[in-house]
C-alpha positions as CSV (number, residue, x, y, z in Angstrom):
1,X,-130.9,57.1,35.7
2,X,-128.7,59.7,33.9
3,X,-127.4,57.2,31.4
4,X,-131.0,56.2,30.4
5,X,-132.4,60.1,30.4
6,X,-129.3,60.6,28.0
7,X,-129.9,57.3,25.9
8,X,-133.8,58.3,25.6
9,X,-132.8,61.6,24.4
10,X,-130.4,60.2,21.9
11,X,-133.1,57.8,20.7
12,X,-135.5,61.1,20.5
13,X,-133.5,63.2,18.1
14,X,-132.3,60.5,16.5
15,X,-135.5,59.7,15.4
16,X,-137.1,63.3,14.8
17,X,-134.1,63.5,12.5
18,X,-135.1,60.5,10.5
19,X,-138.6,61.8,10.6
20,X,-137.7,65.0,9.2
21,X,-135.3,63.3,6.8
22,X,-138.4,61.4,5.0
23,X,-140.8,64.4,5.4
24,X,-138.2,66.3,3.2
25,X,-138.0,63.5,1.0
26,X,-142.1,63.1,0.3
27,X,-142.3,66.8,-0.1
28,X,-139.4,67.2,-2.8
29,X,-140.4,68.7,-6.0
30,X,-139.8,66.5,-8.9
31,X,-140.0,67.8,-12.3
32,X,-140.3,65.6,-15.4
33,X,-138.9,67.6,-18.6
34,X,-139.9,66.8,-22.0
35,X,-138.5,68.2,-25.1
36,X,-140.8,69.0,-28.2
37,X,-139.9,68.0,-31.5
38,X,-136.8,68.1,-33.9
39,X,-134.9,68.2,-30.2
40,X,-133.5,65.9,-27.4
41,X,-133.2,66.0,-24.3
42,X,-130.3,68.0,-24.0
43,X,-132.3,71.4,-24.8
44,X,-133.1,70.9,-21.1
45,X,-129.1,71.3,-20.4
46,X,-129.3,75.2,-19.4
47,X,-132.6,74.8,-17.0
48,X,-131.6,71.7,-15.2
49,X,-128.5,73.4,-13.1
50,X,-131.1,76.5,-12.4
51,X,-133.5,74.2,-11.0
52,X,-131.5,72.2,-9.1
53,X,-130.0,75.5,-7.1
54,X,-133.8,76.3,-6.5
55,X,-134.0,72.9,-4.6
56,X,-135.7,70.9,-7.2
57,X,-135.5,67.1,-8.4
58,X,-134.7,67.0,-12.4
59,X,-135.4,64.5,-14.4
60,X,-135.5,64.5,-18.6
61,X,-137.7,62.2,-20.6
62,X,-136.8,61.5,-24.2
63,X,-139.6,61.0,-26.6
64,X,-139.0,57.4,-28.6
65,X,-136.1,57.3,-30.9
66,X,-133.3,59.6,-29.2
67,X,-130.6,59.7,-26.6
68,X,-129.9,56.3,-27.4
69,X,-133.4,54.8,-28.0
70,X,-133.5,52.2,-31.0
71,X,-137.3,52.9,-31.7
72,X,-137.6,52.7,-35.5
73,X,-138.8,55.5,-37.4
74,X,-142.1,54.1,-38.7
75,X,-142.8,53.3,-34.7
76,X,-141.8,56.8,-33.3
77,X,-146.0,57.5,-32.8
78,X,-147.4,59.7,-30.9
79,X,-148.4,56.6,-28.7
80,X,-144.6,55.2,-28.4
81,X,-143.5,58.9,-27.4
82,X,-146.2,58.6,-24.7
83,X,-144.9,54.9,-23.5
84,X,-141.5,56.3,-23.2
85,X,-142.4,59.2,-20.9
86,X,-144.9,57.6,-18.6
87,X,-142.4,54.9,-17.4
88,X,-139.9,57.8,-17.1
89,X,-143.0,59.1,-14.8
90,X,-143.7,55.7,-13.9
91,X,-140.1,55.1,-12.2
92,X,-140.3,58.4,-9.9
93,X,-141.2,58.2,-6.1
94,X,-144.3,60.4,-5.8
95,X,-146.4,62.8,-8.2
96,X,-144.1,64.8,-10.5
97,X,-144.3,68.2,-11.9
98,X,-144.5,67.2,-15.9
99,X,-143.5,70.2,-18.2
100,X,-144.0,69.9,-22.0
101,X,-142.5,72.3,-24.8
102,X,-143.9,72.4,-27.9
103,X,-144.9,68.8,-29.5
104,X,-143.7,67.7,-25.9
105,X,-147.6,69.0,-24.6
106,X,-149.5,66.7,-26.8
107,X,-147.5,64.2,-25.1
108,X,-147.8,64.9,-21.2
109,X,-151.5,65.8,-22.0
110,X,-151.8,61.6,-22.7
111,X,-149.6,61.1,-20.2
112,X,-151.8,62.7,-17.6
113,X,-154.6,61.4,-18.4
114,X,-153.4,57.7,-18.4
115,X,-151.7,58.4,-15.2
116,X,-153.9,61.2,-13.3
117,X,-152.3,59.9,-10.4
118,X,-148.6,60.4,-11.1
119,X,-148.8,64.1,-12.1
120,X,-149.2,66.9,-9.9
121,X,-149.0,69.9,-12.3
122,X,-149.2,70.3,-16.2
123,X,-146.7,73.3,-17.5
124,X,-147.1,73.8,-21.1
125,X,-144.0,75.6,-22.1
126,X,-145.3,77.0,-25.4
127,X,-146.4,74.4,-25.9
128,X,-149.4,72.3,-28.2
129,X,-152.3,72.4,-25.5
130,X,-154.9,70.0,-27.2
131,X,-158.9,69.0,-27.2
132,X,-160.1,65.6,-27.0
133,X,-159.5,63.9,-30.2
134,X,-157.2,66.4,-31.6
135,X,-153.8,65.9,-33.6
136,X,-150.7,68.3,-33.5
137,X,-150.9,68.6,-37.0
138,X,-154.1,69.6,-37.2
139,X,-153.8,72.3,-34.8
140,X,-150.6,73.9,-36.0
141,X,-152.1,73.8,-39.6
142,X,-154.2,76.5,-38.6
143,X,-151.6,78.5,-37.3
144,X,-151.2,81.4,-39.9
145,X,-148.9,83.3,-38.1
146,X,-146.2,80.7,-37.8
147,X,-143.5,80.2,-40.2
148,X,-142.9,76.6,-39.5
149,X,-144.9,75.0,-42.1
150,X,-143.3,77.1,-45.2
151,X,-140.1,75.6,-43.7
152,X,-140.7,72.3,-43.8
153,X,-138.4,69.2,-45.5
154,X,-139.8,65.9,-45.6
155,X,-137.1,63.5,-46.8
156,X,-137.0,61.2,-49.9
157,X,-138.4,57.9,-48.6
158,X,-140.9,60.1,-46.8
159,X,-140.6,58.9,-43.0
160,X,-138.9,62.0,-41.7
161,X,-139.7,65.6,-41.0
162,X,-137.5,68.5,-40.7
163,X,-136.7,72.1,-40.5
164,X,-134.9,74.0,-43.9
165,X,-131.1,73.9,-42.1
166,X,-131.1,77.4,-43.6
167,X,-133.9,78.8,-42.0
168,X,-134.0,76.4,-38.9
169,X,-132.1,78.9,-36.3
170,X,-134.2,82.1,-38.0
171,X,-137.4,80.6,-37.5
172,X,-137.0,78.3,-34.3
173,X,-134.9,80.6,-32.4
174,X,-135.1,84.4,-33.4
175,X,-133.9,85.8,-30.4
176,X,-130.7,83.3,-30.4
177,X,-127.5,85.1,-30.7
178,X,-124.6,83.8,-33.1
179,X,-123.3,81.0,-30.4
180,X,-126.9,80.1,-29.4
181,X,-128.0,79.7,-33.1
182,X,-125.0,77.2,-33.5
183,X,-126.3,75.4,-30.3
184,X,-129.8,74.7,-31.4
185,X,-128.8,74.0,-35.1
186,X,-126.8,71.8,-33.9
187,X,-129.1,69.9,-31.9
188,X,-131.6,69.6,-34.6
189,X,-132.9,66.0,-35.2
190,X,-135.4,65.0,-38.2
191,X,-139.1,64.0,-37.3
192,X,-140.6,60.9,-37.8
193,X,-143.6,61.5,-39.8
194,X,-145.8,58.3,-37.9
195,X,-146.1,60.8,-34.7
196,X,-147.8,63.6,-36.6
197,X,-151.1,61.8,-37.3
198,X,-151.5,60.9,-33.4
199,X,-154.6,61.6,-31.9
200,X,-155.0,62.2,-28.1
201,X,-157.7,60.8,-26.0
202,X,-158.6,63.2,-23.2
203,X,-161.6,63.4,-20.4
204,X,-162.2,65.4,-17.9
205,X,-162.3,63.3,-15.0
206,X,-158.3,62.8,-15.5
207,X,-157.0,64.9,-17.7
208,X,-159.7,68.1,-16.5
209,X,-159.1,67.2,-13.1
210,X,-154.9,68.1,-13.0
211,X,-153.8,71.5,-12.2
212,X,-152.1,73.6,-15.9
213,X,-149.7,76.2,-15.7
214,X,-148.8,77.7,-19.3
215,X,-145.6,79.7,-20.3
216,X,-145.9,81.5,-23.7
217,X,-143.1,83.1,-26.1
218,X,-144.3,86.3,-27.1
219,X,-141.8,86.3,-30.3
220,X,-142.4,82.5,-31.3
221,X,-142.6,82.3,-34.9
222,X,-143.1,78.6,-34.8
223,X,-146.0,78.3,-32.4
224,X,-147.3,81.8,-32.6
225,X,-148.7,83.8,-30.1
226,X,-152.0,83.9,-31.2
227,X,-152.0,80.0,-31.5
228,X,-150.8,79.9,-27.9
229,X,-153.9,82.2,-27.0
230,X,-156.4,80.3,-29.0
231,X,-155.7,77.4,-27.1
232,X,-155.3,78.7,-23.4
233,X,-159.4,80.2,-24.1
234,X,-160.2,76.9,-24.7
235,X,-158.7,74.7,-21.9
236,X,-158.6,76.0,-18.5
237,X,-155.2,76.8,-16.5
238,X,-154.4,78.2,-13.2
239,X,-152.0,80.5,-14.4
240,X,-150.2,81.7,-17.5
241,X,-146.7,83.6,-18.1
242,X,-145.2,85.1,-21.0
243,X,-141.4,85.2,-22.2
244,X,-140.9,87.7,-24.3
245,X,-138.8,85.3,-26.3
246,X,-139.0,83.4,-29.9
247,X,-139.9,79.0,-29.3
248,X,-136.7,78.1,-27.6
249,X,-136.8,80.2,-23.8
250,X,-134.6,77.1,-22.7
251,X,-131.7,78.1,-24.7
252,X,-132.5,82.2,-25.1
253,X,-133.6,82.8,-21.2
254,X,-132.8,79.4,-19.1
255,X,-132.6,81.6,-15.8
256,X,-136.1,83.3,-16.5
257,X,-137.8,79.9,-17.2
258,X,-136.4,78.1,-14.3
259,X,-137.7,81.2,-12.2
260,X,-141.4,80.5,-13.8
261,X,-141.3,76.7,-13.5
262,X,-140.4,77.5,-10.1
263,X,-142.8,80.2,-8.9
264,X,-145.9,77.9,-11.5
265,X,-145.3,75.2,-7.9
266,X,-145.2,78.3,-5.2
């Protein structure tokens, strides 16, 4: 009678063990990083570890054409930035926290609203927060606070896009101190020019319907402030922070983004 008392209570914690193994499992937090444009995904590199020490499932999705990704320029649309992402989305076990800097929120805007489903939360990390119907280069040429566009290089054969290597670190990275300024020059990557015509296609049943958090760089001199607020009074989000940083909070303030990104799921 004792041996099957013992065996039963075996059995019993054996199984509330397993149970709480897979409860643990559904309710991990998965987040889905995408880098914005003239980047890869190693600008995530400083943010992952501090995620991971909060708990957190990483994952980085490379738009088309880096980290290995034989995309051709002429192909590296807005729509082929959105394939790549979505399996990346696609491949994960539940509903996934999709973060978007820069260029990288015209992207898991589409992305949400083909997949509603898949994505729990939208965190714009000053980040391109379209309409329906709109392009990134139509909302940025509005911006008249950013230097970006005066700094612009398109290439010979005219299928690239990049940042004056002179200017870049000045003007995407402000705050960056000597060693940071030689990280994110160094990670600079030309733009095909095929992705800046891309429209998005957004409704409100899918798109509306998914919960926004937005993070905006006070200092950004690429995607200015005011830009950033002219778009948050125009989509609704549950919640917005600030960094008092310039467009790269990844490389300038990894701890204090992680912390947001964080407390945007609490």
């Amino acid at each position: 009678m004792n041996y099957v008392i013992r065996v039963s209570a075996i059995a019993l914690f054996m199984f509330l063990l397993s149970f709480g193994s897979a409860a643990a499992q559904e309710d991990a937090t998965t987040y889905v990083l995408v880098h914005g444009a003239f980047q890869d995904s190693s600008a995530w590199d400083l943010v992952i570890p501090e995620l991971e020490a909060a708990g957190a499932t990483v994952v980085t999705a490379s738009l088309a054409g880096r980290d290995g990704d034989a995309t051709p320029r002429q192909e590296q649309t807005l729509q082929a930035h959105v394939a790549a992402v979505s399996a990346v989305v696609e491949a994960q076990d539940g509903p996934v926290i999709l973060v978007g800097h820069s260029y990288g929120g015209m992207v898991i805007s589409q992305v949400a609203e083909n997949m509603p489903e898949r994505v729990e939360t939208l965190i714009y990390v000053t980040a391109y927060l379209p309409l329906s119907g709109e392009y990134q280069g139509g909302i940025s040429e509005n911006d008249l606070f950013s230097q970006l566009n005066s700094n612009l290089v398109i290439d010979e054969e005219g299928l690239t896009l990049g940042i004056n290597p002179e200017t870049f670190a000045e003007v995407f990275c402000p705050d960056c101190n000597e060693e940071q300024a030689e990280m994110v020059s160094a990670s600079q990557l030309d733009e095909s020019l095929a992705a800046i015509p891309g429209t998005v296609e957004l409704s409100d049943e899918n798109f509306g319907s998914i919960r926004k958090v937005y993070i905006m760089a006070a200092q950004d001199f690429v995607l200015s402030a005011q830009l950033q607020a002219f778009m948050l009074s125009r989509v609704p989000v549950e919640r917005v922070y600030s960094l008092n940083t310039g467009h790269a909070p990844y490389i300038t303030a990894p701890e204090s983004l992680a912390t947001l990104l964080i407390e945007a799921q609490s």
